[in-house]
C-alpha positions as CSV (number, residue, x, y, z in Angstrom):
1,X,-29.1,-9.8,28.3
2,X,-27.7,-7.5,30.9
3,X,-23.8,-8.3,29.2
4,X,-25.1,-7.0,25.9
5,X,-26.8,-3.3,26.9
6,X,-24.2,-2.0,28.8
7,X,-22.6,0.4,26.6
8,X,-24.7,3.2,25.0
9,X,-24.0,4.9,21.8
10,X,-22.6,8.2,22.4
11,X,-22.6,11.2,20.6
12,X,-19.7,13.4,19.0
13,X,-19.5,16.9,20.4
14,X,-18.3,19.7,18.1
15,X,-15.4,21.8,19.5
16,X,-13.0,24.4,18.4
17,X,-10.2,22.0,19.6
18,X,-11.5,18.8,18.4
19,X,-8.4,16.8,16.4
20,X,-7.9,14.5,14.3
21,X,-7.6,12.0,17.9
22,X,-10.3,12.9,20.0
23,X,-12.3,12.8,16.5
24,X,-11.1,9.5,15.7
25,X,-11.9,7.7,18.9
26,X,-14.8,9.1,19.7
27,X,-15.9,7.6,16.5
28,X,-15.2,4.8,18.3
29,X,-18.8,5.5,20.1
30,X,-20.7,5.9,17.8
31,X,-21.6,2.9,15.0
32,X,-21.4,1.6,11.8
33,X,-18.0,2.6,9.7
34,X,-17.3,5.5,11.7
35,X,-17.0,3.3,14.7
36,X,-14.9,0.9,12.8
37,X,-12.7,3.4,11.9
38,X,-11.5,4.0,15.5
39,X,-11.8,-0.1,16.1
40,X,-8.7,0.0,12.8
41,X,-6.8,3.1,14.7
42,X,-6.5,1.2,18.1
43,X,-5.4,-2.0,16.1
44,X,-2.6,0.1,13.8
45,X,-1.3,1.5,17.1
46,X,-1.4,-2.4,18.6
47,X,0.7,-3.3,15.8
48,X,3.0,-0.5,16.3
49,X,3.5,-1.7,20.4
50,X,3.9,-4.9,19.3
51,X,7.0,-7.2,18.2
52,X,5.3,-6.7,14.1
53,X,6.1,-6.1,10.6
54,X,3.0,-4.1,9.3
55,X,2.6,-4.8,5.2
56,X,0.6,-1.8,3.9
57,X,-1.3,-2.8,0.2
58,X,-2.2,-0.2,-1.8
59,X,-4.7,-1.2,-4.7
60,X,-6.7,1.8,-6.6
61,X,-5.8,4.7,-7.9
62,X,-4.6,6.4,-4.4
63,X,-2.0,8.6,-5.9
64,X,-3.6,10.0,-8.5
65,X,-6.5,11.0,-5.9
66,X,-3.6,13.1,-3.5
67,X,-2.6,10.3,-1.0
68,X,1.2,10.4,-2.0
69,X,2.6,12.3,0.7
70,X,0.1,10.4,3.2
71,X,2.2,7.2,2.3
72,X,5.5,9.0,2.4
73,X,4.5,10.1,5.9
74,X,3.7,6.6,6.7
75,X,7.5,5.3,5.0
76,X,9.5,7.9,6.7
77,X,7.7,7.6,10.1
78,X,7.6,3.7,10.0
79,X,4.4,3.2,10.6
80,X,4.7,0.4,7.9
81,X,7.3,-1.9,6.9
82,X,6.7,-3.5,3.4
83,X,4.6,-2.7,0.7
84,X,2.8,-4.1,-2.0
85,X,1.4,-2.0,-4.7
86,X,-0.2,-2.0,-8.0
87,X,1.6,-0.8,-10.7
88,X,-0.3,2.3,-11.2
89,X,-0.2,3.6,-8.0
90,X,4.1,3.3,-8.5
91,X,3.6,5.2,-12.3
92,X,1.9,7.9,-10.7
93,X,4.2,8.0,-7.7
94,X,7.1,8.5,-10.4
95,X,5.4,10.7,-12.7
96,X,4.3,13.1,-9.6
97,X,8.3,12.9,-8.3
98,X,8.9,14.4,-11.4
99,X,7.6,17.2,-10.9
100,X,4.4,16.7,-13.1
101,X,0.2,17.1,-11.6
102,X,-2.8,15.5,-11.7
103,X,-5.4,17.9,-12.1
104,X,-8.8,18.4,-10.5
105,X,-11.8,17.4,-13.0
106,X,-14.9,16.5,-13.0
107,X,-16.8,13.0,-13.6
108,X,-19.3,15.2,-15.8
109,X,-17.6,15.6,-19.2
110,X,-17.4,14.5,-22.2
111,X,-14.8,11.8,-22.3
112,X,-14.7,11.8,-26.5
113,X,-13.6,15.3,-26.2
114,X,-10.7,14.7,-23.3
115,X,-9.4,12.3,-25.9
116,X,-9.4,14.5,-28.3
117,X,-7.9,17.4,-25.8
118,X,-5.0,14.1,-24.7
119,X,-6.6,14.3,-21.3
120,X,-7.0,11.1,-19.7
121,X,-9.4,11.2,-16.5
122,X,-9.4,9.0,-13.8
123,X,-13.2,9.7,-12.1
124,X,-12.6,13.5,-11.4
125,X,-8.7,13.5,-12.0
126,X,-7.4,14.7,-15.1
127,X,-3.7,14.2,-16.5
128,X,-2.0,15.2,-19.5
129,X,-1.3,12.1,-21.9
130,X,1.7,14.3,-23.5
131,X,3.1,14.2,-19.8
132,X,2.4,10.6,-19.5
133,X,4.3,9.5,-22.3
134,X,7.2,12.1,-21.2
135,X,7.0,9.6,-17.8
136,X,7.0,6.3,-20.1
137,X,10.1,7.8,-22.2
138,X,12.2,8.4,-18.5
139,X,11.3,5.0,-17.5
140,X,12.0,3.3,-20.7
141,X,15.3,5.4,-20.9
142,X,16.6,4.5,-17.2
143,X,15.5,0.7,-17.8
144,X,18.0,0.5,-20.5
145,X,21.2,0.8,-18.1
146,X,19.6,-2.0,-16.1
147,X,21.9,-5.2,-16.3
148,X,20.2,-7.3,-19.3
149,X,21.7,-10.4,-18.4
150,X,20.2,-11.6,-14.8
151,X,16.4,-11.3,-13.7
152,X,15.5,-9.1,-11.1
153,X,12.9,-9.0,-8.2
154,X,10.1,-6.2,-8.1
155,X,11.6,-5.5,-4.9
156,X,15.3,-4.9,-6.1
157,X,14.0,-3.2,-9.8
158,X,12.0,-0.6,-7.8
159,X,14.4,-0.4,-5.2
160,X,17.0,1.3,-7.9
161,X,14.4,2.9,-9.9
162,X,13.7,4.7,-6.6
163,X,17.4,5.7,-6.0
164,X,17.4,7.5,-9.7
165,X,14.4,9.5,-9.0
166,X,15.6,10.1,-5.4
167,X,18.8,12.4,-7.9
168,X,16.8,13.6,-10.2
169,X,13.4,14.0,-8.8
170,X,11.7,17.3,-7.6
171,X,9.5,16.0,-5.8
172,X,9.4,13.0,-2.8
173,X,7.3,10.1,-3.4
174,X,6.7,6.6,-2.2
175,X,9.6,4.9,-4.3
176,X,12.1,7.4,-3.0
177,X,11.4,7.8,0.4
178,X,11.3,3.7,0.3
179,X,14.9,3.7,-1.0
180,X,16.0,6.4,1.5
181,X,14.3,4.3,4.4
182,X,15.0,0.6,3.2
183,X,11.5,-0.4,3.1
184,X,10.8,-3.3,0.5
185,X,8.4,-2.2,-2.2
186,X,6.8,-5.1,-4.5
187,X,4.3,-5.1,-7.1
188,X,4.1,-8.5,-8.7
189,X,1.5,-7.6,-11.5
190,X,4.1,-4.9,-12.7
191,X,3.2,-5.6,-16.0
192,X,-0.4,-4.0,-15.6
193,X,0.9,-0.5,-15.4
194,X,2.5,2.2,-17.7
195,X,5.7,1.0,-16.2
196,X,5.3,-2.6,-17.8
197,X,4.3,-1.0,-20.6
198,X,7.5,1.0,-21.1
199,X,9.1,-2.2,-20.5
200,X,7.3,-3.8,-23.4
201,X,8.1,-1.0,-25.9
202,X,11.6,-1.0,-25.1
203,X,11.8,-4.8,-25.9
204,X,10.0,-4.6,-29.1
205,X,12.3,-1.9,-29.9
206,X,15.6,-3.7,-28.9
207,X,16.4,-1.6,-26.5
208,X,16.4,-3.7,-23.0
209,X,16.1,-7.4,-22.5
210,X,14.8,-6.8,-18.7
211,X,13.6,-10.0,-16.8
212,X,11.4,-9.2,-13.6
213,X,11.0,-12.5,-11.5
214,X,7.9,-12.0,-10.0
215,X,8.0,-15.6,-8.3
216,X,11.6,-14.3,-6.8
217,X,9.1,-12.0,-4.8
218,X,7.3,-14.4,-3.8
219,X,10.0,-16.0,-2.0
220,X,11.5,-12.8,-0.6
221,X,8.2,-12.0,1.0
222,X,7.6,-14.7,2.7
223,X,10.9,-14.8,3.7
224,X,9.8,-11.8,5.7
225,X,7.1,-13.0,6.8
226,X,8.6,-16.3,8.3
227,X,11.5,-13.7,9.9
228,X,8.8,-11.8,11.8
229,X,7.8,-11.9,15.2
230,X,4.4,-11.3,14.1
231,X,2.8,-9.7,11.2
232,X,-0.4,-7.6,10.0
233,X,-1.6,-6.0,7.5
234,X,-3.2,-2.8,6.2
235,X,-4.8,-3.4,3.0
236,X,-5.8,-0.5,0.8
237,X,-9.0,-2.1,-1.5
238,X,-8.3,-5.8,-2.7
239,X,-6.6,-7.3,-5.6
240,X,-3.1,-8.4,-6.1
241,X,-1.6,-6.0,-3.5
242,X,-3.8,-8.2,-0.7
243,X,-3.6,-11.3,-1.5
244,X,0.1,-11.1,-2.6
245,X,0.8,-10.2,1.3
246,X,-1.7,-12.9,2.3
247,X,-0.7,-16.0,0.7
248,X,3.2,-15.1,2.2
249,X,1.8,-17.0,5.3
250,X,0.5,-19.8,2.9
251,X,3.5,-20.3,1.6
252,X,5.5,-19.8,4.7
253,X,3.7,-22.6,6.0
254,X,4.7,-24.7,3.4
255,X,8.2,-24.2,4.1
256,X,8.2,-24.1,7.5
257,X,4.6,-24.7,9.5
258,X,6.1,-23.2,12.7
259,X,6.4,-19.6,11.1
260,X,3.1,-19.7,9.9
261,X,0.7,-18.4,12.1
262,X,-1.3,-16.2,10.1
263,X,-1.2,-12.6,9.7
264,X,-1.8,-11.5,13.9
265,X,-3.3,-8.1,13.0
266,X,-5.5,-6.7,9.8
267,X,-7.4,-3.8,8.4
268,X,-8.6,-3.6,5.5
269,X,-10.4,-0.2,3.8
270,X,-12.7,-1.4,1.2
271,X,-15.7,-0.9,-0.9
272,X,-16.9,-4.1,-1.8
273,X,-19.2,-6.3,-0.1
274,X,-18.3,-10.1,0.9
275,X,-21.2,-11.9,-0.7
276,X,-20.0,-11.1,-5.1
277,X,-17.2,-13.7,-4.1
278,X,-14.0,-11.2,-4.9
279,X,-11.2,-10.8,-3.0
280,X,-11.7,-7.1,-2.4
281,X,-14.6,-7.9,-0.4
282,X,-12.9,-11.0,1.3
283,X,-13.5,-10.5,4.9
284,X,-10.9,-12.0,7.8
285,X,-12.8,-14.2,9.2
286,X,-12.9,-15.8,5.5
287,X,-9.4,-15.7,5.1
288,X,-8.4,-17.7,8.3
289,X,-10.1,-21.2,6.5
290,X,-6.7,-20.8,4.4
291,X,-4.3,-20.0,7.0
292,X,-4.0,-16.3,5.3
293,X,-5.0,-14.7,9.0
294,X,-4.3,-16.2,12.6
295,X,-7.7,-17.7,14.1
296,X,-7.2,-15.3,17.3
297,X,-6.1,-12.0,15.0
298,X,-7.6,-8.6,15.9
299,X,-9.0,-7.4,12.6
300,X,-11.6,-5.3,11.0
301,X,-13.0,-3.9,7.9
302,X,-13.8,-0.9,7.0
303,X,-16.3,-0.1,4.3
304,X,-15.6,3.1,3.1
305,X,-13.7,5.0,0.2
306,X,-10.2,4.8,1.1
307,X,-9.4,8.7,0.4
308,X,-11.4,9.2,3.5
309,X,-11.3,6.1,5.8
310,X,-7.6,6.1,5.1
311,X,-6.4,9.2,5.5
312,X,-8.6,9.7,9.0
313,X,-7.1,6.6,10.6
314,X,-3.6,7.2,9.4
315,X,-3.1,10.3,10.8
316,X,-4.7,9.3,14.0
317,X,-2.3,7.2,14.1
318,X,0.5,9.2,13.8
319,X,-0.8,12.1,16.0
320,X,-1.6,9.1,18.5
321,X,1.8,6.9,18.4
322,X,4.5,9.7,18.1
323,X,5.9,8.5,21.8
324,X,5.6,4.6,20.5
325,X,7.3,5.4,17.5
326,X,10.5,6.6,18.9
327,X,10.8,3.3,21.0
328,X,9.5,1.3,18.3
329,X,11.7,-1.8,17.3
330,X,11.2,-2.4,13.0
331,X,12.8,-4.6,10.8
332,X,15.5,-3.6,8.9
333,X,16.6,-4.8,5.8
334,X,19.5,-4.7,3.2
335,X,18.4,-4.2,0.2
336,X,20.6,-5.6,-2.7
337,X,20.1,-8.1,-5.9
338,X,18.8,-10.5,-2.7
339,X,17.4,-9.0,0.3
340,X,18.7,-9.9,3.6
341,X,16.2,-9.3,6.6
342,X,18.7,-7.4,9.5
């Protein structure tokens, strides 16, 4: 009984020259989801010291709610290695590199009239539907000088789609600091997005033929994954982004059992609960009965919206790791029609 009382909650003191650290772990002695918080910053800066390729997931509608330049920071910094993304998040990473907004609103309209206005709101986001379909047109425009002929990977489609807005864009985002950096971005339910979309409307139309090989992505992340020293995980919500990244170690075990160990490290920001059966709310411990997370990884979850919980940890984690950063050995990759891990 002893073992179990011998550290006391503590409490935060307000200073002047409290930051973003000090705030962050001493979190870390307190309870609940702010001490969890601090529990995922010491694990992110683990990763970081160790021989790991961090995936980052990114599931809801995080750039629409101002988190683009966080995940540029992250990018260009390399405090993450691969992504995975919905679609959504990419459309509005594109349509923000081009210079267009989405607008403060409020949850507390009424919605008949924004459609009537061509607003479309996202909680308390607004954005123009006129600027949208400006977005659609560049996409569905740049697709046609795509080669027509061969399929292409996620990975490699955004890749390039990342080097055109890097000329022409006005603003930086995630897919053009990933193209300037190397870093692999795949989102294997591209067709759920404004970007599939503009896909589609450009087939029906005649004017592009594009193939995107999803299970090609399959086989190029776990090609990562079996190339690793070690891997983890930041997951951003659930859904396809997560268990894209997690079932890379299922697979890799099927190909070869001795790189499959399970993801080593995970954090995962969520706001669902375990017990409705989803993957959102899949907790680690669940996910090592498949193999998805190694039976010793140092995990946690973090039950919080993401536009807080996320944003606290990541820049703790920067302010915290700029010395392991500068010594930090990442993967590099080469990122053509295949991708070759360096």
């Amino acid at each position: 009984m002893e073992t179990l009382l011998d550290t006391p909650v503590s409490s935060i003191t307000l200073d002047k020259d409290l930051d973003v650290v000090n705030l962050v772990e001493g979190m870390g002695k307190t309870a609940f989801q702010g001490r969890n918080i601090s529990i995922a910053k010491e694990i992110w800066c683990n990763m970081l010291k160790d021989d790991t390729t961090i995936f980052l997931g990114l599931a809801g509608a995080m750039i629409p709610a101002g988190m683009r330049n966080l995940v540029v920071s992250l990018i260009k910094n390399r405090l993450v290695d691969c992504i995975v993304s919905t679609g959504a998040n990419l459309f509005h990473d594109c349509h923000e590199i081009l210079g267009r907004f989405h607008w403060q609103g409020s949850p507390h309209v009424d919605d008949r009239s924004l459609f009537e206005e061509g607003i479309d709101r996202i909680y308390d986001v607004f954005a123009k539907e006129k600027e949208f379909d400006e977005t659609d047109d560049f996409v569905e425009k740049w697709v046609c000088g795509l080669e027509q002929d061969r399929p292409y990977t996620t990975r490699e489609f955004l890749y390039l789609l990342g080097k055109e807005l890097s000329a022409v864009g006005k603003e930086e985002g995630v897919l053009t600091s990933a193209y300037e950096k190397g870093v692999p971005v795949y989102c294997p339910a591209i067709a759920d997005s404004s970007i599939g979309i503009s896909i589609a409307l450009g087939r029906r139309e005649g004017t592009n033929n594009l193939q995107l090989d999803t299970v090609a992505d399959v086989l190029e992340i776990t090609g990562i994954v079996s190339d690793s020293g070690s891997t983890g995980v930041v997951y951003v919500g659930g859904g396809v982004p997560k268990n894209f990244i997690q079932q890379a170690q299922v697979v890799a075990r099927f190909l070869d059992p001795s790189k499959a160990n399970g993801h080593k490290y995970g954090i995962q920001i969520s706001t669902d609960a375990p017990h409705w059966g989803g993957l959102s709310g899949c907790t680690f411990r669940e996910a090592k009965s498949w193999g998805k997370i190694a039976n010793e990884a140092s995990c946690v979850s973090v039950y919080s919206d993401a536009t807080i919980a996320f944003l606290l940890i990541a820049s703790a984690v920067f302010s915290s790791a700029i010395e392991t950063l500068k010594k930090r050995r990442f993967p590099r990759f080469k990122m053509g029609e295949k991708l070759e891990v360096l």
